[in-house]
N, C-alpha and C positions, 0 to 999 in steps of 0.2 A: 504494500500500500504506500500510495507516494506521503510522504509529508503533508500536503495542502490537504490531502481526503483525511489521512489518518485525524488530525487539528481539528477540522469542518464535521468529522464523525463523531468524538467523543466529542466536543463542544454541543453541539447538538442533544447527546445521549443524558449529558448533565446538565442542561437547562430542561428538559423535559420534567426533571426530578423536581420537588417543591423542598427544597431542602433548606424551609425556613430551621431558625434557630431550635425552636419549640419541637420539631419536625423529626423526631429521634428515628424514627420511620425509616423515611426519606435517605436523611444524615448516611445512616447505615450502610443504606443501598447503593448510595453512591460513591461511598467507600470503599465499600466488596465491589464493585463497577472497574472502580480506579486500582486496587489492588490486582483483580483476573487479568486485566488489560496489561498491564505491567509483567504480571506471572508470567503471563501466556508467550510473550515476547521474551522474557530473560530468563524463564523457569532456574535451575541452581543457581547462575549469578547472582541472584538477589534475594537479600533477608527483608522480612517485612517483620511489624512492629505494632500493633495494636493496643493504643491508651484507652484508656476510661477513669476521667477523675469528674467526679460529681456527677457524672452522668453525661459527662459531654465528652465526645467521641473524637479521638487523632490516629493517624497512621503515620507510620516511617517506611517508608521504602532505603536499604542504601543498599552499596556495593556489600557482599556476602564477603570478598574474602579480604576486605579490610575492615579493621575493628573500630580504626577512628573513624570520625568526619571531619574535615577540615573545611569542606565549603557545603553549604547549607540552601537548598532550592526551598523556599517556603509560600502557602498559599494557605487560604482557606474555602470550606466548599458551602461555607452559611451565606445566605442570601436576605435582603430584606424584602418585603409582600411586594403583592404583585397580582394585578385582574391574570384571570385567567388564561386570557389570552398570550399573553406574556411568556407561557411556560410551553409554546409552540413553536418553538425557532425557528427561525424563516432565513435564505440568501435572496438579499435583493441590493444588485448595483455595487456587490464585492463586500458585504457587509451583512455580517451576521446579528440578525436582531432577535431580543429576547431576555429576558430576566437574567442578569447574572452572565449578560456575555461579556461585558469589559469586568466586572468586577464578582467574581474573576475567577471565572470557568474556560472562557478562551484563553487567557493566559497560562492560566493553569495548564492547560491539553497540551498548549506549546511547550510547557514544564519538562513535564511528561515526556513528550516525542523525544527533545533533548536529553533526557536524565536516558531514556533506553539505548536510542543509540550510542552514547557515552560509554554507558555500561556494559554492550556487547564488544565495543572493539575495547577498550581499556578497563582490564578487569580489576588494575589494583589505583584506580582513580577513588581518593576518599571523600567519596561524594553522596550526600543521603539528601530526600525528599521529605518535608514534612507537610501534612495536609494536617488542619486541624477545624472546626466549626464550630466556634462560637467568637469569631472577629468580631461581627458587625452587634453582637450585645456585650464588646470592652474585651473578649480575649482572657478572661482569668483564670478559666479552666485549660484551657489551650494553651497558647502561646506562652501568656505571663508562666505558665506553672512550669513547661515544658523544656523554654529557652535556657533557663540555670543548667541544664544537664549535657548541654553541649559544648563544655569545657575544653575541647580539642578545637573547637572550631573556630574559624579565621577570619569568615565575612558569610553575609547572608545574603542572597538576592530573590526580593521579592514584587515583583512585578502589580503592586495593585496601588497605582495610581491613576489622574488622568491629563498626562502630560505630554505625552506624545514624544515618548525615547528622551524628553527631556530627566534630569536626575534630582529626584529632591533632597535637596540637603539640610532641610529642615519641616520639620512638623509640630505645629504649636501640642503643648502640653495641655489635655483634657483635665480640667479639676474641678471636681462638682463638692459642694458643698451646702451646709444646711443652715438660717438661722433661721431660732426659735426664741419666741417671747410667751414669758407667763404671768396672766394678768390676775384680775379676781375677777371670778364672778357672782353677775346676781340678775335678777330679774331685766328685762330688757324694758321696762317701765318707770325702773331708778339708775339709770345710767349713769349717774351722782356716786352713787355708793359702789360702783366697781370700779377696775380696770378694762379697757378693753383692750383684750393682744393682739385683735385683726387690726386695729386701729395703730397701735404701736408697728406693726410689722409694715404696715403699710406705707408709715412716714419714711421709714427708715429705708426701705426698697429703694424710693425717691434715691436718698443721699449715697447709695451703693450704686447705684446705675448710670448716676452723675461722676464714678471715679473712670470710667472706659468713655474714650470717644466712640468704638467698633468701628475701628478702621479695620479693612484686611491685614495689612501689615504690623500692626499693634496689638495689645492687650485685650481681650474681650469679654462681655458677661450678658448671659444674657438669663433670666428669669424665667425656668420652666416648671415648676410644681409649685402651685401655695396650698396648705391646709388648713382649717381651723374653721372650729365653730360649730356647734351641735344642732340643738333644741333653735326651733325659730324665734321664741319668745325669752332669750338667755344673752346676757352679756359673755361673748366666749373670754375661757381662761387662758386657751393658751391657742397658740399660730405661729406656723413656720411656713418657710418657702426654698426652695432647693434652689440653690443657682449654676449656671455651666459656666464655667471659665475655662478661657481658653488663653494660654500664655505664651509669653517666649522664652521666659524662663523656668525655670525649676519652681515649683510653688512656695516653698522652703525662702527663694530667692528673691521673693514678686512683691515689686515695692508696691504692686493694687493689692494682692492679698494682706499686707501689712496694715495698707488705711482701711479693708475692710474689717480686719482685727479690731480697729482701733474706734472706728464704728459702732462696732458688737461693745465694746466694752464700756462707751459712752453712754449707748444706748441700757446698757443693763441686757442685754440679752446673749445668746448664746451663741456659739460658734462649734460646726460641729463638722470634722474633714469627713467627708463618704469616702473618698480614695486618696490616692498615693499622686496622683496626676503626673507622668513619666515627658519630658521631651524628647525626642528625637530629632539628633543631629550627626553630622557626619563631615569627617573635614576634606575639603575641595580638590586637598593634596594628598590624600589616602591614597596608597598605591594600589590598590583595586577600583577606589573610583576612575584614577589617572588612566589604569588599563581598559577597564567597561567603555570610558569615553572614546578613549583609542579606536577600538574596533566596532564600535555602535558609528561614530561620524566618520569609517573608514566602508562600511559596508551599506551605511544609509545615504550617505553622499551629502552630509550638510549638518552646520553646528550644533552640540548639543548644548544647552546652557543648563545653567544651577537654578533648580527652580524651589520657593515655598509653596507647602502648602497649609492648607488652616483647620483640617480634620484630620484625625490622629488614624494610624494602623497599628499593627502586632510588632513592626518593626523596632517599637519604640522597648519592647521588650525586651530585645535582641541586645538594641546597644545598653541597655542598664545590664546586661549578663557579660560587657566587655568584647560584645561580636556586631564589628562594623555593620552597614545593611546599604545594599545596595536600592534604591526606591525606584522605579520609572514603569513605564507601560507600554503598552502599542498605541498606534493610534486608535480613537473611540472617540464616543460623547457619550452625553443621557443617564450617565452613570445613577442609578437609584430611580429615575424616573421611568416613565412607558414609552420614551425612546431610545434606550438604553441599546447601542449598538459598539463593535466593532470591526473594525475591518480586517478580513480575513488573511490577505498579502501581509500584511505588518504583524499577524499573526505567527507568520511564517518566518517573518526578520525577527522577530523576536526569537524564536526556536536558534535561529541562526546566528545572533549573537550567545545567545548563552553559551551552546557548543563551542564555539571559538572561544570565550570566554573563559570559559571552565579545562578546556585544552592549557590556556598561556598561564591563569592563574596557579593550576596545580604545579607547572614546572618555576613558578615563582616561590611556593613554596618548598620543593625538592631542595633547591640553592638555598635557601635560609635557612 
C-alpha cells in the first residue's frame, strides 16, 4: 500500500470512531485498531504496551529489540463532540474533512506510517510511539502521569498544532483557579442583617478582570464557572467562580497571579489553585529544533518561523519531565469546529519529515 492510501485509510478508519473522552468504548477500539495495524506490518519487531490509570487508556508501540527510547513520537486519539455528520470522513479538493482530522488523527496515521517503516528497515532505532486519550480534558491521566517514565528520552515530537510546518516554541500556561466568598445569611426580606457572597464575588470579579488587557500575546483571564446561592427567598452564604488563566509564565512567576492574591486577600476571601498550570517552551537553538527546521524548509521549499500559540497541549508535560518537544502540524484549519479539515499531500510531508528526521536525529545521538 502506497503511503498516500495507507494515511487517507486509517485517517479515515479513526475519524469514523466517536472517541470522545467519556467514550471508553470507542477509546478502546481504536486503540486495538492502531495496535493490529502496527502488529500486522512489524509482527516480532515491535513490543507494545498497554496503560490504564484511572481509567483512561494509553498504548506504546516501540522498537522490541531496544530497551530505551530516546526519541518519542507522541499523539493523542480523544476528540472533542461533534454532529454526527462529522464522524463520516469525506476527500474533497485534497482534503480530508471530518472530526478529529487535523487534530489529530491525520497526523497521527502519518505517525504511524513513519514509526513502521523506521522500524522495518532499522531495527535497533530507539524509537517508541505513544498514543494516549485524555488530551483535550488536561492530559492527567495520560500524558502528565506517563511523561516522568521516559527518563532515557531526548526530545519528543508531537504534531498537534495549527500552524502549518511552522514550530511552536511557546504555549501559554493553563491555570485555572477558584475564588470563594462566605457571607451570612438570612432571609432575603432583611438584607440588613446578612452578608451577601454573590454580591461580594461579584465586585470583586470587576477588579480581577480589570488586571488582563486579553491580548493574544499577553497574560489572560477569563471567567468560566460562578456558583452560589440556594433557596430563592435567602441571602446566599457563600459564592465562588472558577477562572482560566492563561500565562506566559510559570504561575509560581505571574506578577497577574500575585495582584490577584493580593485581591483575595483584600477582599477577605479565598484563593484556591485547581492545578499546577505547566508552560511550554522550547529554545530556538535546541539542536533538534535546529535539525527539524533543516529538513522540514529543505523538503517543503520555504521558511519555517517560530510561532506562539495560546492553548496548551500534552507537550507541556514533556518538557517539565526534562524532554525537549518538538510542536508543529501539517497544513489544516477548522480545528474543533464542523470544518475541521486537513490536507492530505502535507499529510504525506509530514510522514516525510519525521522519517528523515528520526534517521539524522538518532545518528546525532550515536556521536554524543
Amino acid at each position: 500500500m502506497t503511503k498516500k492510501k495507507f494515511i487517507k485509510r486509517l485517517t479515515f478508519q479513526l475519524i469514523r470512531l466517536k472517541t470522545l473522552p467519556d467514550n471508553r468504548v470507542a477509546l478502546r477500539l481504536a486503540l486495538e485498531t492502531i495496535a493490529t495495524t502496527i502488529q500486522k506490518e512489524l509482527g516480532s519487531k515491535v513490543a507494545m504496551k498497554k496503560f490504564n490509570q484511572k481509567g483512561v487508556c494509553s498504548l506504546l508501540a516501540k522498537n522490541k529489540s531496544d530497551k530505551s527510547i530516546k526519541i518519542l513520537l507522541v499523539s493523542h486519539i480523544d476528540i472533542v463532540p461533534g454532529k454526527d455528520s462529522l464522524f463520516q470522513p469525506r476527500l474533497k479538493n485534497g482534503l480530508i474533512l471530518g472530526r478529529g482530522a487535523l487534530d489529530m488523527k491525520g497526523p497521527l496515521a502519518a505517525m504511524i506510517f513513519s514509526f513502521i517503516e523506521l522500524i522495518k528497515k532499522n531495527r535497533n532505532l530507539s524509537l517508541g510511539l505513544l498514543i494516549t486519550s485524555d488530551e483535550e480534558i488536561g492530559g492527567k491521566n495520560g500524558a502528565r502521569w506517563l511523561a516522568p517514565k521516559f527518563k532515557k528520552c531526548k526530545v519528543a515530537i508531537i504534531p498537534d498544532a495549527h500552524v502549518n510546518f511552522d514550530i511552536v516554541h511557546l504555549q501559554k500556561a493553563p491555570f485555572h483557579f477558584k475564588i470563594i466568598f462566605h457571607g451570612k445569611s438570612v432571609h432575603a426580606s432583611r438584607p440588613w442583617q446578612g452578608e451577601n457572597a454573590i454580591e461580594k464575588l461579584t465586585s470583586t470579579l470587576e477588579q480581577i478582570k480589570a488586571l488582563a488587557d486579553n491580548k493574544k500575546d499577553g497574560d489572560t483571564i477569563a471567567i468560566t464557572q460562578i456558583d452560589g446561592g440556594g433557596a430563592l427567598n435567602q441571602i446566599p452564604q457563600e459564592a465562588s467562580a472558577t477562572i482560566d488563566a492563561r500565562l506566559t509564565t510559570q504561575p509560581e512567576k505571574s506578577d497577574l497571579i500575585k495582584k490577584v492574591k493580593k485581591i483575595c486577600q483584600t477582599k477577605n476571601c479565598d484563593f484556591e489553585a485547581i492545578d499546577k498550570g505547566l508552560l511550554f517552551s522550547v529554545g530556538k537553538e535546541n539542536k533538534f529544533i535546529k535539525l527539524w527546521k533543516r529538513i522540514a524548509e529543505k523538503r517543503l521549499k520555504k521558511q519555517i518561523k517560530f510561532a506562539k500559540e495560546y492553548g496548551a497541549s500534552d507537550a507541556r508535560f514533556f518538557t517539565a519531565a526534562g524532554i525537549p518537544a518538538i510542536i508543529t502540524s501539517p497544513k489544516g484549519s477548522g480545528q474543533h469546529s464542523n470544518k475541521e479539515s486537513v490536507n492530505l499531500n502535507s499529510l504525506c510531508q509530514l510522514a516525510d519529515i519525521i522519517k528523515e528526521f528520526l534517521l539524522k536525529a538518532e545518528k546525532q545521538l550515536e556521536k554524543s
